[in-house]
C-alpha positions as a Markdown table, in Angstrom:
| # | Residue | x | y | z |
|---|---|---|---|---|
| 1 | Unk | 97.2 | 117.1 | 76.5 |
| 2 | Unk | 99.5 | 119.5 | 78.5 |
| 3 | Unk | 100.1 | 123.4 | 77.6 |
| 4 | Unk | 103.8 | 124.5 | 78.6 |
| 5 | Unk | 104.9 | 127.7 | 79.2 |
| 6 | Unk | 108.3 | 128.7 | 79.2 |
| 7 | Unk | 110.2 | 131.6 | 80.2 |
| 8 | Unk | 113.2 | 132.9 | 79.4 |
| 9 | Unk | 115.6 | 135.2 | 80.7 |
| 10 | Unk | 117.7 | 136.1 | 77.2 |
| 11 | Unk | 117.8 | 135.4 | 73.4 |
| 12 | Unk | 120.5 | 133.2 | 73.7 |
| 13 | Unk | 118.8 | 130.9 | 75.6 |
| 14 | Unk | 115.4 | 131.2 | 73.8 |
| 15 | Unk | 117.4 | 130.5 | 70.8 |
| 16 | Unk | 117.9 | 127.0 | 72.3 |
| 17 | Unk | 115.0 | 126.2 | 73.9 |
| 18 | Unk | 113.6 | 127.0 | 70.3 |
| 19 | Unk | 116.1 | 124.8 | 68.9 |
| 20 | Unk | 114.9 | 121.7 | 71.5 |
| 21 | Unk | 111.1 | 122.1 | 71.0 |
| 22 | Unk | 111.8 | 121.8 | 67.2 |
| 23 | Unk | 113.7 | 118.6 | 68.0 |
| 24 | Unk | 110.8 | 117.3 | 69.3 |
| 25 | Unk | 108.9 | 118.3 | 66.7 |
| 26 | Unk | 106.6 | 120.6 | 68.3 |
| 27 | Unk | 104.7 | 123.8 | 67.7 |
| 28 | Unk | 104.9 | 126.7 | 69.9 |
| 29 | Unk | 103.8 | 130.0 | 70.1 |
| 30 | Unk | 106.9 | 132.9 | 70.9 |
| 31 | Unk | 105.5 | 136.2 | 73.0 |
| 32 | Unk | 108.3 | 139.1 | 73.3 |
| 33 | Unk | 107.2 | 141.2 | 76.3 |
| 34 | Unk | 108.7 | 144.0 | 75.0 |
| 35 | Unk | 110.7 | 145.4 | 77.9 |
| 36 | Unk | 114.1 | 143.6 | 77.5 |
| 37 | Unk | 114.9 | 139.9 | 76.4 |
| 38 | Unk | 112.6 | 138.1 | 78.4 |
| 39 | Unk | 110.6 | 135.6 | 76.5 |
| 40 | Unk | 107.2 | 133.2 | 76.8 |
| 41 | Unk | 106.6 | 130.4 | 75.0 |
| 42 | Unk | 103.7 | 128.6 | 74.9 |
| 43 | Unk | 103.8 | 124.7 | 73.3 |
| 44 | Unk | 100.8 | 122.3 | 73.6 |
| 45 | Unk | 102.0 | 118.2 | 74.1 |
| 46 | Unk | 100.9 | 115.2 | 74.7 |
| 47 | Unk | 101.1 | 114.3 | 78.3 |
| 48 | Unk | 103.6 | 111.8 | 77.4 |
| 49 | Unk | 106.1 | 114.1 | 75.6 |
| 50 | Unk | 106.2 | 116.5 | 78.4 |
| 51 | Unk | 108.8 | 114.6 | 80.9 |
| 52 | Unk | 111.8 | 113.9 | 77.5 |
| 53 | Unk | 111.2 | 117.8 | 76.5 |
| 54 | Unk | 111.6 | 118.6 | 80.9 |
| 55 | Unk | 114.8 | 116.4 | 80.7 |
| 56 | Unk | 116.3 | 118.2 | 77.5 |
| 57 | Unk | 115.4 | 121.8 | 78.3 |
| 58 | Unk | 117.1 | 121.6 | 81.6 |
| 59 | Unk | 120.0 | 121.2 | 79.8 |
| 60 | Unk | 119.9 | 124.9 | 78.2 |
| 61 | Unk | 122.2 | 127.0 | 79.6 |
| 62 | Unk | 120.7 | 130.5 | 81.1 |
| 63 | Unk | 117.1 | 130.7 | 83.0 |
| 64 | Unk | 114.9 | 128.9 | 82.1 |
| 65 | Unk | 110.9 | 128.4 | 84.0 |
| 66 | Unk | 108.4 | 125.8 | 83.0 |
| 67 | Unk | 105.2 | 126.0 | 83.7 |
| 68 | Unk | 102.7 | 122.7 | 82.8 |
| 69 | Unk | 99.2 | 123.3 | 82.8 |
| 70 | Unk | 96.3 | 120.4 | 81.7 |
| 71 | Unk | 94.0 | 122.8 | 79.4 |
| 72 | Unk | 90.0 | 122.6 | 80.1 |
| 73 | Unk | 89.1 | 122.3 | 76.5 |
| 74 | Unk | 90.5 | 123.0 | 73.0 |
| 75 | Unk | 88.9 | 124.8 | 70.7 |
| 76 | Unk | 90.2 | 124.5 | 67.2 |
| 77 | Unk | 91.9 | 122.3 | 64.0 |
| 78 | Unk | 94.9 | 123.3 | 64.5 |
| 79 | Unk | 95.4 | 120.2 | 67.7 |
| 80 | Unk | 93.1 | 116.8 | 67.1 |
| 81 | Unk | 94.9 | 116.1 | 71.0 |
| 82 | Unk | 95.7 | 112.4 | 70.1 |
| 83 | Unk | 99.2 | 112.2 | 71.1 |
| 84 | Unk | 102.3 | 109.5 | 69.5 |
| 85 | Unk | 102.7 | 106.0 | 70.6 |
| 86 | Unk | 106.4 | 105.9 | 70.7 |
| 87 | Unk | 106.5 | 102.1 | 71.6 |
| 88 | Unk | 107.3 | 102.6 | 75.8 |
| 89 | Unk | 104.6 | 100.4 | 77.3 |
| 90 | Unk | 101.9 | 103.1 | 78.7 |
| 91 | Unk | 104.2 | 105.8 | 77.2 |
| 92 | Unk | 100.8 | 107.4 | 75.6 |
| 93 | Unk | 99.1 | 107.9 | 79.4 |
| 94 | Unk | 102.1 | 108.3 | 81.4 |
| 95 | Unk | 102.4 | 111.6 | 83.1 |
| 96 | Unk | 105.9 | 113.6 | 83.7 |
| 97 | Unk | 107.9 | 113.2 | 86.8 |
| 98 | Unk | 107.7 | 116.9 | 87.9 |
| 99 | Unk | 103.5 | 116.1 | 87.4 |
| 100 | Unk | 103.8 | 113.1 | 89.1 |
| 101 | Unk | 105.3 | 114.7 | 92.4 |
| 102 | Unk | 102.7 | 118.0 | 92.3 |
| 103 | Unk | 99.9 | 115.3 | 91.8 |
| 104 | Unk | 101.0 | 113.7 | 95.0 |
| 105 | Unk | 101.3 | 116.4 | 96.8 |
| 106 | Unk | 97.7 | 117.8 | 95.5 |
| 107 | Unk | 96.5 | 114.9 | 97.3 |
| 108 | Unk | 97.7 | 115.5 | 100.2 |
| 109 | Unk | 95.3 | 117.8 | 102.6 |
| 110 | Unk | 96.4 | 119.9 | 105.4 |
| 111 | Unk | 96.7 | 117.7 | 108.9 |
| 112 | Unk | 93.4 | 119.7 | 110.3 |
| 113 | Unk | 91.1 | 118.4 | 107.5 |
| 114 | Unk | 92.8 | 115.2 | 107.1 |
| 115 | Unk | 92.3 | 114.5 | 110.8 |
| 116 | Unk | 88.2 | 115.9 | 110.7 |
| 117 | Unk | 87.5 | 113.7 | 108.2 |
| 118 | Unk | 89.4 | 110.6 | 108.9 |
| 119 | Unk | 87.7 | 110.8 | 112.4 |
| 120 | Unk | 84.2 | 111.0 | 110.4 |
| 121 | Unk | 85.1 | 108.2 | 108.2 |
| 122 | Unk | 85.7 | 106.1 | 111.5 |
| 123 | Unk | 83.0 | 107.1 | 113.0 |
| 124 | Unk | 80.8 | 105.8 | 110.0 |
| 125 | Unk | 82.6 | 102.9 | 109.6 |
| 126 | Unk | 81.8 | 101.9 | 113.1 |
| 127 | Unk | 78.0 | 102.6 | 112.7 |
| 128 | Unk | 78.2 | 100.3 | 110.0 |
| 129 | Unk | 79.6 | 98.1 | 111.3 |
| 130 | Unk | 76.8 | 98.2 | 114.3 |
| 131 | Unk | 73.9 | 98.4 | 112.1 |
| 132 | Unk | 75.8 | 95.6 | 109.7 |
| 133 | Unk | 75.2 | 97.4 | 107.1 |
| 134 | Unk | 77.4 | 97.8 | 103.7 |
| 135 | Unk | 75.6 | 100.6 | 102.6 |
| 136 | Unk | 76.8 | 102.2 | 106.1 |
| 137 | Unk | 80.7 | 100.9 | 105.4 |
| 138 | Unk | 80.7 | 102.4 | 101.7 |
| 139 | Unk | 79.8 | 105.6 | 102.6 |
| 140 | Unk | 83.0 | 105.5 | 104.8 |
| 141 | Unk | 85.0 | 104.3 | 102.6 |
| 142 | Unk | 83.8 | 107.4 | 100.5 |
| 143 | Unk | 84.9 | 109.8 | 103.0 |
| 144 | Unk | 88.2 | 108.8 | 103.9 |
| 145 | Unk | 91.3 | 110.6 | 102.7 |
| 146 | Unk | 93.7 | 108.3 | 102.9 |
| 147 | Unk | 94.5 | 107.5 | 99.2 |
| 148 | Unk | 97.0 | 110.9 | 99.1 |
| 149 | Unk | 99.7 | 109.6 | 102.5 |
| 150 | Unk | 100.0 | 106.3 | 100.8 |
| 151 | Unk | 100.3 | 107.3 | 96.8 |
| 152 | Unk | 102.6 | 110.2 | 98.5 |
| 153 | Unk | 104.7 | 107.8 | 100.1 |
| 154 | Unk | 104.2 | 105.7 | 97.3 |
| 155 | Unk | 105.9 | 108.1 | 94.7 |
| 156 | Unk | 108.4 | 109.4 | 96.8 |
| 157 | Unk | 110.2 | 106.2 | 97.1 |
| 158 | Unk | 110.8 | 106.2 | 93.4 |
| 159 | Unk | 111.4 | 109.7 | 93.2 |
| 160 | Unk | 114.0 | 109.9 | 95.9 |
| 161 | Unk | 112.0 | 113.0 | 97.3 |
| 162 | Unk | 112.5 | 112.2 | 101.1 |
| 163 | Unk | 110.5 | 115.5 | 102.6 |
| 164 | Unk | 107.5 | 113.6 | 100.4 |
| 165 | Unk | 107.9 | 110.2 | 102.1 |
| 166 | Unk | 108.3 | 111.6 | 105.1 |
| 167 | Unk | 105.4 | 113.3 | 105.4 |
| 168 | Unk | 103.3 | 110.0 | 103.4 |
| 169 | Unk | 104.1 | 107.7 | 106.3 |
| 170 | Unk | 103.5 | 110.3 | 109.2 |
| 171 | Unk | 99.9 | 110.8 | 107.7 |
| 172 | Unk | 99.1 | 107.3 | 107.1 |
| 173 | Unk | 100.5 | 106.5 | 110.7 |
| 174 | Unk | 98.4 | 109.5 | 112.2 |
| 175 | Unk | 95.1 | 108.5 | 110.0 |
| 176 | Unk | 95.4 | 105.2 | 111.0 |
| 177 | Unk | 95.7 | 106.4 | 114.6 |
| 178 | Unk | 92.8 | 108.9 | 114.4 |
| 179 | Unk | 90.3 | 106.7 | 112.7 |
| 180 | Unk | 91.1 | 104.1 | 115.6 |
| 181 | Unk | 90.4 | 106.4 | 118.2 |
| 182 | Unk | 87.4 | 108.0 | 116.8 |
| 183 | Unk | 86.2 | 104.1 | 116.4 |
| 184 | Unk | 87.0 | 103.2 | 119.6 |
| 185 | Unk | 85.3 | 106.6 | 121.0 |
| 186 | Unk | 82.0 | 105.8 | 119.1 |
| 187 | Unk | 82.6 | 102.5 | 120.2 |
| 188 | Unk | 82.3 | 102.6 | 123.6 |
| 189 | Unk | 79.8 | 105.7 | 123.8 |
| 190 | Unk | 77.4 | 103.1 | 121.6 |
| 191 | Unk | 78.0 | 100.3 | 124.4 |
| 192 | Unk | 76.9 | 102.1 | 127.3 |
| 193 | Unk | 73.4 | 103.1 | 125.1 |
| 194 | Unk | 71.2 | 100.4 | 126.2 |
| 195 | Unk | 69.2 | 100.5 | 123.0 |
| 196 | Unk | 72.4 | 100.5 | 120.8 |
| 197 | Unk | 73.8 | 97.2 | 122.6 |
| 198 | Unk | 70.5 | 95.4 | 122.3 |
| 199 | Unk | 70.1 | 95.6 | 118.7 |
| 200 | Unk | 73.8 | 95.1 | 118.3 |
| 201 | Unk | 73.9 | 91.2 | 116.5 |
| 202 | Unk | 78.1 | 91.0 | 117.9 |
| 203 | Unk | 78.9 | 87.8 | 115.6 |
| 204 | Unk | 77.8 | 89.4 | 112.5 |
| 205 | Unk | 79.2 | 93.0 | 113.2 |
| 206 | Unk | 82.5 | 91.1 | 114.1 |
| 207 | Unk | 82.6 | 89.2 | 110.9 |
| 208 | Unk | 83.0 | 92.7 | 109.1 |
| 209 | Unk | 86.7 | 92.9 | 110.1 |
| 210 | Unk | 87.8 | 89.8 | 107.7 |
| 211 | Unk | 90.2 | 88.7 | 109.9 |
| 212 | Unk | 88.3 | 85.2 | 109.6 |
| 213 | Unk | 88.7 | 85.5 | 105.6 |
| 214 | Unk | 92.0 | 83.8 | 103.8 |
| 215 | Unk | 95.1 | 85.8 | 104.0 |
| 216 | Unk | 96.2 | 85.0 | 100.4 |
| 217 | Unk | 92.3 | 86.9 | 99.3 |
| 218 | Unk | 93.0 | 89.8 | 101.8 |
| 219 | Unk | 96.4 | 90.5 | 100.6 |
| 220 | Unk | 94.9 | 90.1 | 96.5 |
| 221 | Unk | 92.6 | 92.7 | 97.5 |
| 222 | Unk | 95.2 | 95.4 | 98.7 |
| 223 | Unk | 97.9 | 94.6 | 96.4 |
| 224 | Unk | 95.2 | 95.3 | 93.7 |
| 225 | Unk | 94.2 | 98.4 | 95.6 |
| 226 | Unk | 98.5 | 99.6 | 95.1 |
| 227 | Unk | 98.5 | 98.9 | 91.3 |
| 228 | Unk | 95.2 | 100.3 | 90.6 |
| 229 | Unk | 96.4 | 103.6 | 92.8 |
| 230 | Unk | 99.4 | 103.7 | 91.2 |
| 231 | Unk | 98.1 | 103.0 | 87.4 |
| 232 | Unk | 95.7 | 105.8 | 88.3 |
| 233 | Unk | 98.9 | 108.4 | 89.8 |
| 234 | Unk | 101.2 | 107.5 | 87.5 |
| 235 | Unk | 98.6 | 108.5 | 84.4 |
| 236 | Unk | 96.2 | 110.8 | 82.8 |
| 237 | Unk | 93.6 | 108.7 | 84.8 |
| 238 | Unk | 91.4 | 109.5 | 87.9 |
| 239 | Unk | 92.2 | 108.2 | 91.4 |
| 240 | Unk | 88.9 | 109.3 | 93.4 |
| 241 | Unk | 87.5 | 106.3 | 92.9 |
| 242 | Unk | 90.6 | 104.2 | 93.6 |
| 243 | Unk | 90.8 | 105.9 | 96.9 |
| 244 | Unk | 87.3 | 104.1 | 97.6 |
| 245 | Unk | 89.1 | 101.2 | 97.2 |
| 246 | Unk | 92.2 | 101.7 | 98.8 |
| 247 | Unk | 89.6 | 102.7 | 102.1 |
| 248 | Unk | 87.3 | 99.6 | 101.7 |
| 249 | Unk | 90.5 | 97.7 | 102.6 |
| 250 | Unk | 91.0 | 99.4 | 106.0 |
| 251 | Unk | 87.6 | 101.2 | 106.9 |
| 252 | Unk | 85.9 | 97.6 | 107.9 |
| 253 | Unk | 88.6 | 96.8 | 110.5 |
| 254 | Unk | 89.4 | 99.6 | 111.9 |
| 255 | Unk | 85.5 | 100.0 | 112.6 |
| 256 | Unk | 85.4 | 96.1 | 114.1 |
| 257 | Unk | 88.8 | 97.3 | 116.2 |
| 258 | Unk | 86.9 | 99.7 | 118.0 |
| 259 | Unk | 83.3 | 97.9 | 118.1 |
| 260 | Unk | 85.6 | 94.5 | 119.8 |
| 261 | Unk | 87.5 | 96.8 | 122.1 |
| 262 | Unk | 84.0 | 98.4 | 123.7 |
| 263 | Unk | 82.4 | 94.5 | 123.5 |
| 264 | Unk | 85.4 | 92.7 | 125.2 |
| 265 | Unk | 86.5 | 90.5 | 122.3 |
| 266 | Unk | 90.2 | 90.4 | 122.1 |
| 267 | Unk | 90.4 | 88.2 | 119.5 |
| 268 | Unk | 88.5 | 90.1 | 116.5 |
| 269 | Unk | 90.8 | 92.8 | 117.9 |
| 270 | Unk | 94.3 | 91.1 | 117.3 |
| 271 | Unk | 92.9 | 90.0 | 113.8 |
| 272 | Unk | 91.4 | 93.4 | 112.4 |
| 273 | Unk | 94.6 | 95.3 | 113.6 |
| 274 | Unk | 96.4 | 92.5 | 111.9 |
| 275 | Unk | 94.4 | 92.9 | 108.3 |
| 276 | Unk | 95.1 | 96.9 | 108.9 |
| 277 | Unk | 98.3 | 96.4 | 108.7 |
| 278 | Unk | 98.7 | 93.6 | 105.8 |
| 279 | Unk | 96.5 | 95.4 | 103.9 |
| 280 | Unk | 98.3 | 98.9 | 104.5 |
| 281 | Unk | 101.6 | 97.0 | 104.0 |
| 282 | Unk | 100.2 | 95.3 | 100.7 |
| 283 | Unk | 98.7 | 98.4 | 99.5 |
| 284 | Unk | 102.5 | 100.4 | 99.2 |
| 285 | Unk | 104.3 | 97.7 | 97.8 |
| 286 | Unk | 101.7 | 97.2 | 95.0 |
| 287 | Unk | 101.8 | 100.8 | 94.5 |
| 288 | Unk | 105.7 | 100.7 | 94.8 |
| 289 | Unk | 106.4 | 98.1 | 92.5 |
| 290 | Unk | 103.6 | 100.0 | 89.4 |
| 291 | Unk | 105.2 | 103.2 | 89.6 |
| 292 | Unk | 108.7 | 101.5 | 89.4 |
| 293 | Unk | 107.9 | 99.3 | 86.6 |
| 294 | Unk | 105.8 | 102.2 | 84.5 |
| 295 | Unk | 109.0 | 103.9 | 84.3 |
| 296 | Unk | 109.5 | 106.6 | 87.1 |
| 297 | Unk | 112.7 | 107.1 | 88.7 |
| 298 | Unk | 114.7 | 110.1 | 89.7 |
| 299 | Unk | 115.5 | 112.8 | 87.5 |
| 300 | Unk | 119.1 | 112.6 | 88.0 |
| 301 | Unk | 120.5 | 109.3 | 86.2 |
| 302 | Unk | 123.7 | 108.9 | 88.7 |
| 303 | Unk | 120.5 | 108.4 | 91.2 |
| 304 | Unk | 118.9 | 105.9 | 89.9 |
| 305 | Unk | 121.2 | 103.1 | 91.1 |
| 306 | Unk | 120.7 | 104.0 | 94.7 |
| 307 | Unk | 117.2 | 104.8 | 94.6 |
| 308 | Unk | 116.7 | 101.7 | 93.2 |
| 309 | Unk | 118.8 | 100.2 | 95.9 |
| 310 | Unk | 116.5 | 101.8 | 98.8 |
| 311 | Unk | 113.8 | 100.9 | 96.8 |
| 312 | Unk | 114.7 | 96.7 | 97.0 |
| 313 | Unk | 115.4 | 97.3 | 100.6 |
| 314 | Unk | 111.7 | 99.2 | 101.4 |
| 315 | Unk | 109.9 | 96.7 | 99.6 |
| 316 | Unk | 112.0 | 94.0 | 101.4 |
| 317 | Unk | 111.1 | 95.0 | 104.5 |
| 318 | Unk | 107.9 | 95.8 | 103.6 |
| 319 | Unk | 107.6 | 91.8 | 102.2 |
| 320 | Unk | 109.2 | 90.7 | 105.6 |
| 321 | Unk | 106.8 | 92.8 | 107.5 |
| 322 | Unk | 103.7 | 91.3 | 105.1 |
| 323 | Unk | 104.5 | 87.8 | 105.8 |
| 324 | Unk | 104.8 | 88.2 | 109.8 |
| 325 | Unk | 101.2 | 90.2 | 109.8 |
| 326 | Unk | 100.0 | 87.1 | 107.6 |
| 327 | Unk | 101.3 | 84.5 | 109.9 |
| 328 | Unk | 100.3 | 86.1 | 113.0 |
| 329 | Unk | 96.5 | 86.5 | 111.3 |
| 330 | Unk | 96.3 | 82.6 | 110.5 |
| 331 | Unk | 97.8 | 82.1 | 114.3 |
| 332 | Unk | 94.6 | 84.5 | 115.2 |
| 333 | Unk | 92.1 | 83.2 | 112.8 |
| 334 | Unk | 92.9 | 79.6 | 113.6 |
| 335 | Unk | 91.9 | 80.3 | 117.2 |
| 336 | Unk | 88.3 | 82.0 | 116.5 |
């Protein structure tokens, strides 16, 4: 359930904001503040309802503010909080667009934190994949923010909110980049420890990278990662533990990138860069593709043509991109 307030600048256009929650069949609550026309109205909806009463009272003339706010807890009989099925496959859990875009950007965190704990989550991932331990790997995974730059990018692209998608693929580019170089740091500092490298069983460690797995069950894996991200953005539905996921998919190689760098194995290099990137690739286009097919697209209709245009093109390249990383890891894996 979502509470909206709504402010208003003069009765006129209170009159018809009235006039369009009633068409929606919805009750509200009207506050007069007493010192002129301005007005505040509060009206509880389903989650789903929220985005068709956005569209229609931003066609009321005069200012207009909404405000959407998910309520804690409601006490009463007044509001049993189960909302309509109006037919719309996953109308009933499917957020607005306007919450859609804030719940992006929520998950984005500033570039200082975002690099701190990318740089731990390598770090981890490396000692796991030292010790060869899963335990080790999950507990990276955990730690690693990079759920928000892809779902960012992610919704952006069906949005047509460029600023967003910008700023998506320069974090997942930079994350990528940091957790690499904090891998490889760790990495090499761990080589030149005499006690590290003598423990260290290399085959097995190596093996954590997947590159020796088949493509077709790497790229399953990610894709599935996108939707499930996507499903979990695009509704009323928690993403923490889809970011898990989303990090099990890069964490392992990244940490086998930096552990084959410091041991001198080239190969296992080449192929965990290459499962980075099809799973990174794999990962936006399944998220892509859910968000586009629950239903979101620009708020403008004369920009849904040409978003979905850039959209076909993206995914496109994105495909093209895929299948090259995918030849190149069978090229790799076939000479392990």
């Amino acid at each position: 359930m979502r509470l909206l307030t709504v402010l208003t600048g003069s009765q006129s256009t209170t009159d018809e904001v009235r006039a369009v929650i009633d068409r929606h069949d919805l009750e509200y609550s009207l506050a007069d503040h007493g010192d002129g026309e301005d007005r505040t109205i509060t009206v509880p909806a389903p989650a789903n309802a929220v985005e068709p009463l956005e569209d229609d009272l931003r066609s009321v003339a005069g200012e207009v503010t909404i405000v959407v706010e998910e309520p804690m807890a409601i006490v009463g009989s007044g509001w049993d909080g189960t909302p309509e099925r109006r037919g719309e496959w996953l109308s009933f859990e499917r957020i607005s667009r306007s919450e859609l875009r804030s719940k992006a950007r929520s998950q984005l965190p500033s570039p200082v934190i975002f690099a701190a704990m990318t740089a731990i989550s390598g770090i981890v991932a490396t000692t796991g994949v030292l010790l060869n331990s899963l335990a080790v790997l999950v507990g990276a995974m955990v730690i690693a923010p990079l759920l928000g730059p892809a779902m960012a990018s992610s919704v952006a692209t069906v949005l047509d909110d460029r600023r967003l998608f910008v700023r998506g693929i320069e974090l997942q580019l930079a994350g990528i980049g940091v957790a690499m170089a904090s891998a490889l740091a760790f990495a090499v500092f761990a080589r030149t420890s005499s006690v590290v490298a003598a423990v260290v069983d290399l085959e097995a460690s190596l093996g954590l990278g997947s590159h020796g797995l088949p493509p077709s069950l790497l790229v399953t894996v990610a894709v599935c990662s996108g939707i499930a991200g996507g499903l979990g953005m695009a509704t009323t539905g928690i993403t923490d533990l889809i970011g898990v996921m989303i990090a099990a998919a890069i964490m392992p190689p990244i940490g086998v990138v930096g552990v084959g760098v410091a041991w001198g194995e080239p190969a296992a290099v080449l192929g965990s860069l290459v499962v980075v990137a099809v799973n990174l690739i794999a990962i936006n286009v399944g998220a892509i593709a859910t968000l586009w097919t629950v239903g979101f697209h620009p708020s403008d209709r004369s920009r849904i043509r040409t978003t979905r245009g850039a959209i076909i093109r993206r995914v496109v390249l994105l495909t093209v991109l895929l299948l090259v990383a995918l030849r190149l890891l069978e090229v790799v894996s076939g000479g392990l």
